[in-house]
C-alpha positions in Angstrom: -36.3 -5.5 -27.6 -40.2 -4.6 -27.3 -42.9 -6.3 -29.5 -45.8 -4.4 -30.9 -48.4 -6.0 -33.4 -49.1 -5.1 -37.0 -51.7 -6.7 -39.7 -52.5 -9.1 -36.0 -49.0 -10.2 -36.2 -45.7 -8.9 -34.2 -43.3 -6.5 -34.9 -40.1 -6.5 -33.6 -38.5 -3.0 -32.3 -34.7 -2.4 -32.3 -32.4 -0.2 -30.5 -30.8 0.2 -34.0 -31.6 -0.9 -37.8 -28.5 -1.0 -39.8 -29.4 -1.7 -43.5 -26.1 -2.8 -45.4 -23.6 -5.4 -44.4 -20.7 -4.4 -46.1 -17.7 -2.7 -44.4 -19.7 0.7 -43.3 -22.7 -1.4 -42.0 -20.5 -3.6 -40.2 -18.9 -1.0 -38.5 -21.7 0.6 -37.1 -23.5 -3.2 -36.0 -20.1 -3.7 -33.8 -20.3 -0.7 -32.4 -23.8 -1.1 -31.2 -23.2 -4.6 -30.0 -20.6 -3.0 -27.9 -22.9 -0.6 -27.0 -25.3 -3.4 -25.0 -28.1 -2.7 -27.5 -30.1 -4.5 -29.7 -29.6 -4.3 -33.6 -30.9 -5.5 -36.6 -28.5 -5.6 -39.4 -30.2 -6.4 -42.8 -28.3 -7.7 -45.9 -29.9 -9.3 -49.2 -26.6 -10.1 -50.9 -23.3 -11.1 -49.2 -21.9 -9.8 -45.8 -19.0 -7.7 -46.7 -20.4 -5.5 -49.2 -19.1 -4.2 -52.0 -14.8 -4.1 -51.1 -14.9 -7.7 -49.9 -16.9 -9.6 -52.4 -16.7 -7.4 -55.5 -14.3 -4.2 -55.0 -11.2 -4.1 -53.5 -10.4 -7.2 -51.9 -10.5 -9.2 -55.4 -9.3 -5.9 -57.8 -6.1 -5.4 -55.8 -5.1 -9.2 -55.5 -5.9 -9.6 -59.0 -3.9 -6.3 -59.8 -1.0 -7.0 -58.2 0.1 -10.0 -60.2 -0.7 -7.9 -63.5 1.6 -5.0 -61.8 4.5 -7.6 -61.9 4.2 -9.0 -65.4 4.6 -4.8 -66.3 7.4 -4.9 -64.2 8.9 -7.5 -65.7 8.6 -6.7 -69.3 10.0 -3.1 -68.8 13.2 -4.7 -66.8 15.1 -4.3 -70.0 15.3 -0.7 -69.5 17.5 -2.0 -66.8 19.5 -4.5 -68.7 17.7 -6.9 -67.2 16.6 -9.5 -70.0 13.5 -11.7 -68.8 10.4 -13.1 -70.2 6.9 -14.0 -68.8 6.8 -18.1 -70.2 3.0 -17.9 -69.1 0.2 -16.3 -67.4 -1.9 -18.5 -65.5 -5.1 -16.8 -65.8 -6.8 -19.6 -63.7 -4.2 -19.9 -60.5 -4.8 -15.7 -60.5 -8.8 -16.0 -59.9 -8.8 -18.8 -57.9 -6.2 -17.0 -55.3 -8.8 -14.2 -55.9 -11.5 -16.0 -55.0 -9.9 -18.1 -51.9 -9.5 -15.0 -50.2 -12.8 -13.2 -51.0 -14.3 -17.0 -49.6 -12.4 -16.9 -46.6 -12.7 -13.1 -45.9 -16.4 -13.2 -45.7 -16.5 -16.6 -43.8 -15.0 -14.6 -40.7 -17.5 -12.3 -41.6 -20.2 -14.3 -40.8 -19.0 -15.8 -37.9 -18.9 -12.9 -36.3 -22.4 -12.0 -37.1 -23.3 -15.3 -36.1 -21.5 -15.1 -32.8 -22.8 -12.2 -32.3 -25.0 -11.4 -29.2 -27.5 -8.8 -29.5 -28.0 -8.7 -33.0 -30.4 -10.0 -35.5 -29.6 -10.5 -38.9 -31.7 -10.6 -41.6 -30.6 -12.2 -45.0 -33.6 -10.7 -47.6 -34.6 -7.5 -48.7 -36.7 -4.9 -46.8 -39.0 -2.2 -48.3 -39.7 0.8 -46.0 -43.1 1.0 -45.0 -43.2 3.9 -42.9 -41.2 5.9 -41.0 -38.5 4.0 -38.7 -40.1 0.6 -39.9 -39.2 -1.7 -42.8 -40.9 -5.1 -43.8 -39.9 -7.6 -45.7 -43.2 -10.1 -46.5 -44.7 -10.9 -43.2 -42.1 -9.5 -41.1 -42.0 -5.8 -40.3 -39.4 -4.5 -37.8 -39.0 -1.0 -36.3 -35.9 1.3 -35.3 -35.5 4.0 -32.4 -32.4 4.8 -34.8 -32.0 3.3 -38.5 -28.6 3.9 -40.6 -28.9 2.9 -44.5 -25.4 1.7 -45.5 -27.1 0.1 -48.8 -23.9 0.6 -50.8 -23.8 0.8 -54.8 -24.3 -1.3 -57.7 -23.1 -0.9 -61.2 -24.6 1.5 -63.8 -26.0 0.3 -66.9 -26.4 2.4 -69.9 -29.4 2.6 -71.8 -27.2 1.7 -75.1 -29.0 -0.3 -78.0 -28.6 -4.3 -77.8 -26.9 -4.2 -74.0 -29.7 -6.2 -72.5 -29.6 -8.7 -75.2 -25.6 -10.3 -74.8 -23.9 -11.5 -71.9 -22.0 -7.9 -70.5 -19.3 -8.6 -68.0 -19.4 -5.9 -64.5 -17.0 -5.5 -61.9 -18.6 -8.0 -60.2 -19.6 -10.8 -63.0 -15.7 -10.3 -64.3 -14.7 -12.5 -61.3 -16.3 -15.4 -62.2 -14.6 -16.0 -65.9 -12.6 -19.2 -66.0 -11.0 -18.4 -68.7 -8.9 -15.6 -70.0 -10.8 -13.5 -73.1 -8.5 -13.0 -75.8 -10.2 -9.7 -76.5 -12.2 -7.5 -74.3 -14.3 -4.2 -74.6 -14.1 -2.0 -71.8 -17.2 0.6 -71.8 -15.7 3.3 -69.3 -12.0 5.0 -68.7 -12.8 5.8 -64.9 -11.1 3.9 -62.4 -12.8 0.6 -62.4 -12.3 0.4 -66.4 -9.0 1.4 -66.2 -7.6 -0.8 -63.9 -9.4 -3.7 -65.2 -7.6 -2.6 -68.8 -4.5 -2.6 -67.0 -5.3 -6.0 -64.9 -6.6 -8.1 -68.5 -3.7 -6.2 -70.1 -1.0 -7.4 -68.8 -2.5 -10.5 -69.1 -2.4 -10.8 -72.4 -5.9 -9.7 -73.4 -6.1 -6.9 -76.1 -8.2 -4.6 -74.4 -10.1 -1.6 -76.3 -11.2 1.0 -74.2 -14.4 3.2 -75.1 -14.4 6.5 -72.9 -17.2 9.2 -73.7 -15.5 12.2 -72.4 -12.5 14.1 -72.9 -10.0 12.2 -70.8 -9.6 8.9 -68.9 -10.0 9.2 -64.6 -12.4 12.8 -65.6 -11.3 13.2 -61.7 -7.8 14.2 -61.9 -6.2 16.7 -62.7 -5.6 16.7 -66.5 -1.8 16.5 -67.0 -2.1 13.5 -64.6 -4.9 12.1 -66.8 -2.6 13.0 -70.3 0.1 11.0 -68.8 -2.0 8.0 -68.0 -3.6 8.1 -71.0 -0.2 7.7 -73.2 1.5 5.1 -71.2 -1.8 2.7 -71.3 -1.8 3.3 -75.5 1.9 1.5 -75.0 -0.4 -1.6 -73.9 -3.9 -1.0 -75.4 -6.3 0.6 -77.8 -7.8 3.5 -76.4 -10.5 5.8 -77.8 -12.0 9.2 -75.6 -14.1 11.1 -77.2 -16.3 8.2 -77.9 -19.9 7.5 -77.8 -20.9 4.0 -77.4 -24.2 3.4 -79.6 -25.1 0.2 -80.0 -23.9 -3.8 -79.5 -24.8 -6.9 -80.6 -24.5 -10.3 -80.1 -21.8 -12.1 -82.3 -20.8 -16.1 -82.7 -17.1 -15.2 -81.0 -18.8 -12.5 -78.6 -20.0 -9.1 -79.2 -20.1 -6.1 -81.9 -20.0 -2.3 -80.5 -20.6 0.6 -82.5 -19.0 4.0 -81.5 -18.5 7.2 -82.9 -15.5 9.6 -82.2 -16.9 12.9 -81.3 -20.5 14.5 -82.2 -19.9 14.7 -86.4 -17.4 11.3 -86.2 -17.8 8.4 -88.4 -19.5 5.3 -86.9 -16.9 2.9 -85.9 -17.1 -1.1 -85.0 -15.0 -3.3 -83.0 -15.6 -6.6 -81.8 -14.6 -8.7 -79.0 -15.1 -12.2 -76.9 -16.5 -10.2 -74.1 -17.5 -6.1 -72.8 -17.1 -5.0 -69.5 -19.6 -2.2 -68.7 -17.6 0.1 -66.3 -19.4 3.6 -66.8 -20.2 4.1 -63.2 -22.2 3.6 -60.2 -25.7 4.3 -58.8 -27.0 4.2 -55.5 -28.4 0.9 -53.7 -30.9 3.2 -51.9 -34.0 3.0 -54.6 -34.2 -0.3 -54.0 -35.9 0.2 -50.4 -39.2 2.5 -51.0 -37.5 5.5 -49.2 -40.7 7.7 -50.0 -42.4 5.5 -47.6 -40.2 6.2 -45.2 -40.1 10.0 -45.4 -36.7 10.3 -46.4 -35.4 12.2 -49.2 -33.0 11.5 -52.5 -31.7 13.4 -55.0 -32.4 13.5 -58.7 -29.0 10.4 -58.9 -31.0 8.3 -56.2 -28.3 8.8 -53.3 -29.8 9.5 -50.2 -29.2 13.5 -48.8 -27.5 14.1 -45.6 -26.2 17.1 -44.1 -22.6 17.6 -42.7 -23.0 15.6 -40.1 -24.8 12.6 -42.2 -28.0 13.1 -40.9 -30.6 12.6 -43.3 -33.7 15.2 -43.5 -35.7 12.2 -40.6 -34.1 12.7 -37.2 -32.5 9.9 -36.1 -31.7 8.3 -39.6 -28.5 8.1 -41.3 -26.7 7.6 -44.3 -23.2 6.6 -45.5 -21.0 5.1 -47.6 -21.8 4.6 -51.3 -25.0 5.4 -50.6 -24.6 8.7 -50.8 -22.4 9.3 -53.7 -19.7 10.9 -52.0 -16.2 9.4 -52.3 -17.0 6.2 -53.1 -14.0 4.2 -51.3 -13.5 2.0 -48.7 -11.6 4.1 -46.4 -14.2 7.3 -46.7 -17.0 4.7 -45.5 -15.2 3.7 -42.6 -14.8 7.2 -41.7 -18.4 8.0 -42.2 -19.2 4.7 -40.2 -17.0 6.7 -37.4 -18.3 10.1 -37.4 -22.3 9.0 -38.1 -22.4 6.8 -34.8 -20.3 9.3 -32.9 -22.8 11.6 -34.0 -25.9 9.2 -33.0 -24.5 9.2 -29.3 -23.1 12.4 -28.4 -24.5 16.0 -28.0 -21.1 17.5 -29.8 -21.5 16.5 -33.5 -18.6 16.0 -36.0 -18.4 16.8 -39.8 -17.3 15.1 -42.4 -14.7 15.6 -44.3 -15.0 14.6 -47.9 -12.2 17.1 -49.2 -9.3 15.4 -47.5 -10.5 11.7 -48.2 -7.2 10.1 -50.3 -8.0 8.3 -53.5 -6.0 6.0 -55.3 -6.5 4.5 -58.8 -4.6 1.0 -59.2 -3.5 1.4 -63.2 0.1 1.0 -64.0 1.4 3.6 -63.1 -0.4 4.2 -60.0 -2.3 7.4 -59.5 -2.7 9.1 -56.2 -4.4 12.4 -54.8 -5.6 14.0 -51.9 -7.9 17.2 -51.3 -8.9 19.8 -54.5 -7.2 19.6 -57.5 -6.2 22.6 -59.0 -9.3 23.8 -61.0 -11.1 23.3 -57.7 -9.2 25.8 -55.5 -8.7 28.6 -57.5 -12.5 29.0 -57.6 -12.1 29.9 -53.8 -8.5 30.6 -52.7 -5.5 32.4 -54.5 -2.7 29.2 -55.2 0.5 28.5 -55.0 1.6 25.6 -57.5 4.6 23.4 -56.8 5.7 20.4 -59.2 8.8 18.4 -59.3 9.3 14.6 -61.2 10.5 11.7 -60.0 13.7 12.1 -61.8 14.3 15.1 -59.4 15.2 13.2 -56.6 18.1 10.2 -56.6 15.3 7.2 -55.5 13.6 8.2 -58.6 16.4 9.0 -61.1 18.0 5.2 -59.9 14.6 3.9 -60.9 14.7 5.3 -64.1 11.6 7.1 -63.8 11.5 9.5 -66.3 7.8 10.7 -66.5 6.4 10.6 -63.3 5.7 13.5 -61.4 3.4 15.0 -58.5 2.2 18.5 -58.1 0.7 20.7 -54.8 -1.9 23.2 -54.5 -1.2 25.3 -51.7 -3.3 28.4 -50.1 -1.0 31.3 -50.7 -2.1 33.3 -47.9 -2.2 30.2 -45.4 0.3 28.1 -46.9 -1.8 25.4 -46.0 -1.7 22.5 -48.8 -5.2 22.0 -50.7 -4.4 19.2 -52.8 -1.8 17.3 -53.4 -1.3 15.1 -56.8 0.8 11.8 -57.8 1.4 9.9 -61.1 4.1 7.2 -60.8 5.7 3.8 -58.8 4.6 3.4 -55.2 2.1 6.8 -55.4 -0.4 4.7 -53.6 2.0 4.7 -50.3 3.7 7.8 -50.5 0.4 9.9 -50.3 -0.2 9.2 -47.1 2.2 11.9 -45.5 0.3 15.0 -47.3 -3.0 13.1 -46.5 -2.5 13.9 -42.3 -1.4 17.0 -43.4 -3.9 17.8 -45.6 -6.2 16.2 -43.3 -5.1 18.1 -40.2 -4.8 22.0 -42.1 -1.3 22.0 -41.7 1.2 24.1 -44.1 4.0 23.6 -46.0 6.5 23.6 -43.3 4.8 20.8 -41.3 6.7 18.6 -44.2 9.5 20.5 -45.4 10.5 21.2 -42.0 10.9 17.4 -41.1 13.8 15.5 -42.2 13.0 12.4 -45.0 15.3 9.5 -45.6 18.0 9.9 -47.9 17.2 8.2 -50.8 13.6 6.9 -50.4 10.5 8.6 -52.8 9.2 10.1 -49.8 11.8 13.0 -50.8 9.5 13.9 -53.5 7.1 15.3 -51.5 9.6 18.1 -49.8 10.6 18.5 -53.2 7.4 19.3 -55.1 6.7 22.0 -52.1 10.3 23.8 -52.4 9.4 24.2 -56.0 5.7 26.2 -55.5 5.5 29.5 -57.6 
């Protein structure tokens, strides 16, 4: 590490600056440590980002429980007769929050054990190119990555600043289970959280603007989803929230149905505001640093995640492209690979898997249908659950998957799942999709007779 002086103090000079300490940032800190050079990893908040503290660490342990109580109450179907005697709201976020606790104590004793590396727990503002300051301290970088991460999105509705909104991330503080909730938002954060509170026993209204709930699949998949949650809650698409205010139980929304729709209100002990994302990245002056953003606020990069300043990168949610866990630690992969070697890699970001945690579990992989035939001429194979014996035995009557496949190639462009277990049979088409393979790559391998996996074969024998 070399020391220069600024303002007749010193600056310190790193091999690398890595600006984010979730996952991504993480990932590229260790692999600079191992490296044998010197880093500076920079995180205001908590270390663990995003998935530890707020995102997929505490959803999916809160999730699962709420899974099982489904479960449970459609075992009748089976002639199974059993009933939930209680839900203990509290034991749920407690578990929740013992493992978010522990998860990011081994976090930090990493970082602290770490040789070689510097952390910085406050928020730096770039002040130039390759060099960032934070009050009196101002460090440079031969090499900086900004793995900044996202925060939630706030909508400039009437009242919102004025009551107590819950987030993703506030949500995992409540002590005690709302009777009634408002969920602004039928992506996938709203709609597992109406699932999780749900099942629960909270009567959960959901308030979605567009035409469908998860806008990013494909739309039978999104129809499905949409009438199995109206078994469990109010849902209303189509919906414009316009104003809320505060109320002695909680809160007041006002919505209307559709551009010439009637004013509606509903009230509630507490609103989540789960309308999207935005960038982390605004917060650090980029302008002073010479490196561009887009009209959203997510920093540009290239294929290779190089923004337009050599020698800086970007990844992970802070630049708006598939926002998940997995697609970060990918780009935390290819971005240092591509910092160290003269060969560069691209990413990737149609054969990233996604997977929304509702009940039933939705799963996809690569372009959805609308997507490809804007660029290849498709094949389209469906088959349901019921098709197969695993699925008939589970009574699964409505769940289905469907491929897009290249008709000239055969290679599969997309693949599509509504239904149990979706989240783990994905994965096979996801390598394939991932590696450009065809059809045959799966229908020519033999699957066990009778697991779900069969219904992957099967929706690919069925493509017209």
């Amino acid at each position: 590490m070399k020391c220069a002086m600024f303002h007749g103090g010193p600056m310190k000079e790193y091999d690398v600056i890595v600006i984010g300490g979730g996952d991504v940032g993480l990932a590229v800190a260790f692999n600079v440590i191992s490296s044998r050079l010197k880093v500076a990893l920079i995180e205001k908040r908590k270390l663990g980002g995003t998935c530890l503290n707020f995102g997929c660490v505490p959803s999916k342990i809160l999730i699962y429980p709420a899974t099982l109580a489904v479960q449970i109450n459609y075992a009748k179907k089976f002639g199974i007769r059993a009933k939930i005697s209680d839900m203990d709201f509290r034991s749920v976020m407690n578990r929740m929050r013992r493992a978010v606790k522990s998860g990011r104590s081994s976090i930090e004793e990493a970082v602290r054990d770490s040789r070689n590396l510097d952390f910085y727990h406050e928020e730096f503002r770039f002040s130039d190119k390759y060099t960032l300051r934070s009050g009196s301290t101002q460090i440079k970088g031969r090499k900086i990555f900004i793995a900044t991460g996202s925060r939630p999105a706030i909508p400039p509705i009437g009242g919102i600043r004025d009551i107590n909104y819950l987030t993703n991330e506030s949500l995992l503080d409540l002590r005690k289970k709302p009777k009634d909730m408002i969920i602004l938002g039928g992506g996938y954060i709203g709609c597992e959280y109406a699932h999780f509170f749900s099942a629960l026993g909270t009567k959960v209204t959901v308030i979605e603007r567009g035409n469908r709930l998860i806008p990013q699949s494909e739309p039978e998949i999104s129809e499905l989803l949409e009438k199995l949650l109206r078994e469990r809650m109010t849902i209303h698409t189509r919906a414009e929230a316009l104003s809320v205010r505060k109320t002695p139980k909680g809160c007041a929304l006002t919505f209307r149905n559709g551009s010439k729709g009637r004013k509606k209100q509903i009230t509630a002990e507490e609103l989540l505001v789960a309308v999207g994302r935005r960038s982390n990245a605004d917060l650090l002056s980029l302008e002073h640093g010479g490196i561009k953003t887009n009209k959203a606020g997510y920093v540009i990069v290239n294929d290779f995640l190089e923004t337009n300043l050599k020698n800086v990168w970007a990844l992970g949610d802070a630049i708006g492209r598939q926002m998940f866990t997995h697609a970060g630690d990918k780009e935390a992969e290819i971005a240092w690979h591509n910092a160290n070697r003269r060969k560069k890699i691209k990413m990737d970001f149609d054969t990233v898997p996604g997977v929304v945690f509702t009940y039933p579990e939705i799963a996809s992989v690569g372009l959805t249908e609308e997507q490809a035939r804007k660029r290849f001429r498709v094949l389209i194979g469906r088959a349901n659950y019921s098709d197969i014996v695993q699925g008939d035995a589970m009574m699964e009557k409505e769940g289905f998957a469907k491929a897009i496949v290249d008709k000239r190639t055969r290679r599969i462009l997309g693949f599509h799942i509504i239904g149990p277990y979706a989240s783990h049979i994905i994965q096979e088409v996801a390598n394939v999709v991932a590696n450009r393979s065809t059809v045959e790559y799966i229908t020519d391998s033999m699957h066990t007779f009778p697991t779900l996996s069969e219904l992957i074969p099967e929706t690919l024998s069925n493509l017209k």
